[in-house]
C-alpha positions as CSV (number, residue, x, y, z in Angstrom):
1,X,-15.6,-7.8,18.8
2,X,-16.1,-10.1,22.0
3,X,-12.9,-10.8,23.5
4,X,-13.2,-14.5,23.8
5,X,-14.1,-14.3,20.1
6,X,-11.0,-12.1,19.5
7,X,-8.5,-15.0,20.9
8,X,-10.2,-17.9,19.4
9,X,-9.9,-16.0,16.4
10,X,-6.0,-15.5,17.2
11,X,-5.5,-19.3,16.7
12,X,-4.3,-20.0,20.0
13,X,-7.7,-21.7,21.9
14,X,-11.2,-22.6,20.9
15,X,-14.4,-20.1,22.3
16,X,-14.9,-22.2,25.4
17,X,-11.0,-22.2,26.5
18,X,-10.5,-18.4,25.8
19,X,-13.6,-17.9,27.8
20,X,-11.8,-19.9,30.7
21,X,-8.5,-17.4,30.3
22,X,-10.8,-14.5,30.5
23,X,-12.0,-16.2,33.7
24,X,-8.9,-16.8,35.4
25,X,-7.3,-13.4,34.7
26,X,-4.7,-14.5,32.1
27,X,-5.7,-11.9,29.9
28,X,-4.8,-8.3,29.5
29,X,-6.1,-5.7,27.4
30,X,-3.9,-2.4,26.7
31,X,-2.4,-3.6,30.0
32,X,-5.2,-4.1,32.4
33,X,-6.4,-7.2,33.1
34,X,-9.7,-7.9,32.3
35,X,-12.1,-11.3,33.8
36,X,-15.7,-9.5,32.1
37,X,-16.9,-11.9,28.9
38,X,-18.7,-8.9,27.9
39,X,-15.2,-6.3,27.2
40,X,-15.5,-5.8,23.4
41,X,-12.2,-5.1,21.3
42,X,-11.4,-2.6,18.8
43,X,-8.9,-5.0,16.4
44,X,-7.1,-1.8,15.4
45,X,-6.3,0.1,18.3
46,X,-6.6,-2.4,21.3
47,X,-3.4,-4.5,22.6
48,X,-4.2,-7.9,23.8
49,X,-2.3,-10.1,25.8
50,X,-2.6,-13.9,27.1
51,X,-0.2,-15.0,29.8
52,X,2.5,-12.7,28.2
53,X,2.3,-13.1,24.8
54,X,0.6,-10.2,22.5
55,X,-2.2,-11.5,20.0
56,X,-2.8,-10.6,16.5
57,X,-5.2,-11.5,14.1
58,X,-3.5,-14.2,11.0
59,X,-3.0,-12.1,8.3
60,X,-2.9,-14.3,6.0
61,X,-6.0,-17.0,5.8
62,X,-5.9,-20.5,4.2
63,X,-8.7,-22.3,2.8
64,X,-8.3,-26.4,2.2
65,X,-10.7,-28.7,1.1
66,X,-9.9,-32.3,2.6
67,X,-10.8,-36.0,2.3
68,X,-11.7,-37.3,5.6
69,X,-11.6,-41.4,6.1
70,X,-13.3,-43.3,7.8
71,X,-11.8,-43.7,11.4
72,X,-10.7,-40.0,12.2
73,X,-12.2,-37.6,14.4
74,X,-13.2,-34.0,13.6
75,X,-11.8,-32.7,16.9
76,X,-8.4,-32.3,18.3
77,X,-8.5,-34.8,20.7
78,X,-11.0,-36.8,22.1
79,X,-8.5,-38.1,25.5
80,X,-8.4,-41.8,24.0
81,X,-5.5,-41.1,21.3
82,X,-7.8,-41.9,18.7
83,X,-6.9,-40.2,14.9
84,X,-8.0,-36.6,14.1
85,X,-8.2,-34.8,10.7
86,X,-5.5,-33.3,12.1
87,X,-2.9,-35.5,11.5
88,X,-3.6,-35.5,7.8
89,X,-3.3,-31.6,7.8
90,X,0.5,-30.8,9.1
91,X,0.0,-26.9,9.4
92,X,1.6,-24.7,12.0
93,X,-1.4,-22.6,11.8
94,X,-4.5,-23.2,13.9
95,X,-6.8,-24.9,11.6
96,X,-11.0,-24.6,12.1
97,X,-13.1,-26.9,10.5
98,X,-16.1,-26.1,8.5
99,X,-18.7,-29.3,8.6
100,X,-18.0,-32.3,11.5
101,X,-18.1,-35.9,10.1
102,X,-18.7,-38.5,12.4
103,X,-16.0,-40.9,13.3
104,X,-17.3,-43.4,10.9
105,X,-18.1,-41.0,8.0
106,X,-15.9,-39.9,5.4
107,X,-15.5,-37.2,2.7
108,X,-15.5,-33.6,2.1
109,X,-14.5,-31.1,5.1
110,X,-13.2,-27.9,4.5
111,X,-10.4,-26.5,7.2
112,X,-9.4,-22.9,7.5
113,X,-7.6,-20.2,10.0
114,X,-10.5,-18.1,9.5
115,X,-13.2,-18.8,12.5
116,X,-15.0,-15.9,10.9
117,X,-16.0,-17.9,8.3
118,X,-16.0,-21.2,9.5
119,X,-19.0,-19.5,12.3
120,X,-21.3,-18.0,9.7
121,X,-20.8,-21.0,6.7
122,X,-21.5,-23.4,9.8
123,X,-24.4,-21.5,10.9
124,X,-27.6,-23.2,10.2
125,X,-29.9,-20.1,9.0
126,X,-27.6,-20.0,5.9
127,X,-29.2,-23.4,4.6
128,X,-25.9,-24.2,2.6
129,X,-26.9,-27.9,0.9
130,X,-24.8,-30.8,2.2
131,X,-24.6,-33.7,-0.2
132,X,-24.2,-37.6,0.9
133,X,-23.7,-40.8,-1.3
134,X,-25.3,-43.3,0.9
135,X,-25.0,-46.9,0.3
136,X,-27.7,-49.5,2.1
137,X,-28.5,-53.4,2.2
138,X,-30.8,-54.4,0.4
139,X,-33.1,-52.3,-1.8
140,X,-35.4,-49.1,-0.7
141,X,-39.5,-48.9,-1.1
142,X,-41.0,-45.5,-2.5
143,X,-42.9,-45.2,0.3
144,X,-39.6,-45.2,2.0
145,X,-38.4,-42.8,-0.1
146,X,-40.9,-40.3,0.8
147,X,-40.5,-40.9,4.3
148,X,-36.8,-39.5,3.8
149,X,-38.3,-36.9,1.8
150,X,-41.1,-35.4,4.2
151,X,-38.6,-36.0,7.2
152,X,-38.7,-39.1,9.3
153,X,-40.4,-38.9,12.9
154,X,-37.7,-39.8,15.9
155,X,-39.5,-40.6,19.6
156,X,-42.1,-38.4,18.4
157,X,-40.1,-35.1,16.6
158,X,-40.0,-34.7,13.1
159,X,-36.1,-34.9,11.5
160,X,-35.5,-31.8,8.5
161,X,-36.7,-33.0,5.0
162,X,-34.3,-34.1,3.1
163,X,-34.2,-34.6,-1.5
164,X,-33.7,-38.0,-1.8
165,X,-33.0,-39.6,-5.5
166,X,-31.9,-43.6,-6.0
167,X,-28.4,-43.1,-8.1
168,X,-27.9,-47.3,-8.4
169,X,-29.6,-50.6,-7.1
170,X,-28.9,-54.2,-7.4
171,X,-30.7,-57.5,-5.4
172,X,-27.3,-56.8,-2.3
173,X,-27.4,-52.8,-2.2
174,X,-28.7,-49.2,-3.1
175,X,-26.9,-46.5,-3.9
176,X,-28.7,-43.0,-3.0
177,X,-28.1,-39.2,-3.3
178,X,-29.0,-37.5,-0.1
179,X,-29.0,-33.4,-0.1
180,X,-29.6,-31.9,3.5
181,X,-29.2,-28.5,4.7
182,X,-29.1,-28.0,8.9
183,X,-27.1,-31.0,9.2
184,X,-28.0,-32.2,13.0
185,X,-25.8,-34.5,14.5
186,X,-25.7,-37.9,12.9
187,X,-28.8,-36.6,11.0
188,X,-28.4,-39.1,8.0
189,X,-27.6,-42.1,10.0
190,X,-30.7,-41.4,12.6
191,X,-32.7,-41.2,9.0
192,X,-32.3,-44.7,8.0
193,X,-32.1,-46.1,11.4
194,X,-35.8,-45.0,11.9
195,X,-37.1,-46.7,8.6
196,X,-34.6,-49.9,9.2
197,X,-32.3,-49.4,6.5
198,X,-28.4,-50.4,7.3
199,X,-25.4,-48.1,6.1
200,X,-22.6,-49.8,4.3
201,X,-21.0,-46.4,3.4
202,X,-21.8,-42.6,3.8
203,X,-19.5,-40.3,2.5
204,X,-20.1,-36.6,2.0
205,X,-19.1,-35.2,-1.5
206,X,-20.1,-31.4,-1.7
207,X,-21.5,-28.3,0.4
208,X,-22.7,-26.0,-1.1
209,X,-20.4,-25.4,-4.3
210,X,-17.8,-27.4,-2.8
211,X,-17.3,-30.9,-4.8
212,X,-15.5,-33.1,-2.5
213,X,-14.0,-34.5,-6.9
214,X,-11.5,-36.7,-7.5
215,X,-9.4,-36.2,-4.3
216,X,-7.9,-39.1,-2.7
217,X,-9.4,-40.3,1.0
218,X,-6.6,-39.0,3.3
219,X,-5.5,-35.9,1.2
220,X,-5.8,-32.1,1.0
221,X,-5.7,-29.2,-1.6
222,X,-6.5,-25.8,-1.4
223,X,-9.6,-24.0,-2.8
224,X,-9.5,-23.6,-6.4
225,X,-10.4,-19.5,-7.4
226,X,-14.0,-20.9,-7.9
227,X,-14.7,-22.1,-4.8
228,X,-12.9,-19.5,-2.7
229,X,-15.5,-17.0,-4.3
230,X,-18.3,-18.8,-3.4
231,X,-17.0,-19.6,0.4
232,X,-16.4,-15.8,0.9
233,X,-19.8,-14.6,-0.6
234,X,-21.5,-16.1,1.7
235,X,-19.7,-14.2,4.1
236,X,-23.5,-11.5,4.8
237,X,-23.9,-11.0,8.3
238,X,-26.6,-13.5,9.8
């Protein structure tokens, strides 16, 4: 295993800042001090340090599923003091996030201590379905629709297809089911902008066999047995 990997897997720094310890000699490895990127780690006979301090791997991993609202960010700090999802998750363990929400989406994020699996379920050859309720002004044409479906063209590249299915409608608003799998950044939102369409509400209530269910905007709970096993069998290298 890389040994930037290694620490971010440690819980005490993302990839990019254990790269930057690594760099600046804070690291040691069975007492030497290493500055290559490339130094791999044997997890069961290598000692690793950082500024003093030996690093093991959690040994014991949580698994949450977690209502995000509207006006919280997905990182730990964006400089401006703004919310995070981490204020709704009190944990003295270094949680990772598996699917980022936007600051103005809501809904279903899972959080664990194991960067192992938040990597590979986040990786975007697994093609894990990520399903949106989307709520619009006004009502939405068929030929709209299949717009959505065949993947809408932005400054001249084509967006990912997308199954899209009209749940409720009225004269004031539509209600829509939206299933995606890569997930590009504000990929739903960049969607409708480009056939005119304006979102009163987008809210993400499953991946994969996750169902975001009946928990409250704000609140947490663990995996239930079900949805651990799915979550770890997808755990095949990539």
């Amino acid at each position: 295993m890389r040994i930037n990997k290694y620490i971010a897997l440690c819980g005490v720094a993302s990839r990019r800042k254990s790269e930057e310890y690594v760099k600046n000699g804070k690291v040691k490895v069975n007492g030497q001090i290493i500055s290559s990127l490339a130094t791999n780690i044997d997890v069961k006979k290598d000692k690793v340090e950082l500024e003093g301090k030996v690093l093991s791997l959690p040994s014991n991993y949580v698994y949450y599923k977690l209502n995000k609202p509207k006006g919280y960010l997905c990182s730990r700090d964006d400089g401006t003091g703004r919310k995070t999802i981490y204020d709704l998750v009190k944990s003295d363990i270094r949680l990772f996030s598996i699917g980022r929400l936007d600051y103005e989406t809501e809904g279903l994020i899972i959080l664990t201590n194991d960067g192992d699996v938040a990597q590979k379920i986040s990786h975007p050859r697994k093609e894990i379905e990520k399903e949106y309720i989307v709520k619009i002004d006004g009502k939405i044409l068929e030929s709209e629709l299949a717009v959505l479906r065949n993947g809408v063209v932005e400054n001249g590249v084509r967006l990912p297809k997308a199954k899209v299915n009209v749940i409720d409608e009225n004269i004031n608003q539509t209600k829509l089911s939206v299933i995606i799998h890569e997930g590009k950044n504000r990929q739903i939102r960049r969607m409708f902008d480009c056939i005119g369409k304006n979102i009163i509400l987008l809210k993400r209530v499953r991946i994969g066999e996750i169902n975001l269910g009946g928990l409250a905007r704000g609140k947490h709970k663990k995996l239930n047995d079900y949805e651990l096993s799915w979550l770890l069998s997808n755990l095949e290298e990539i």
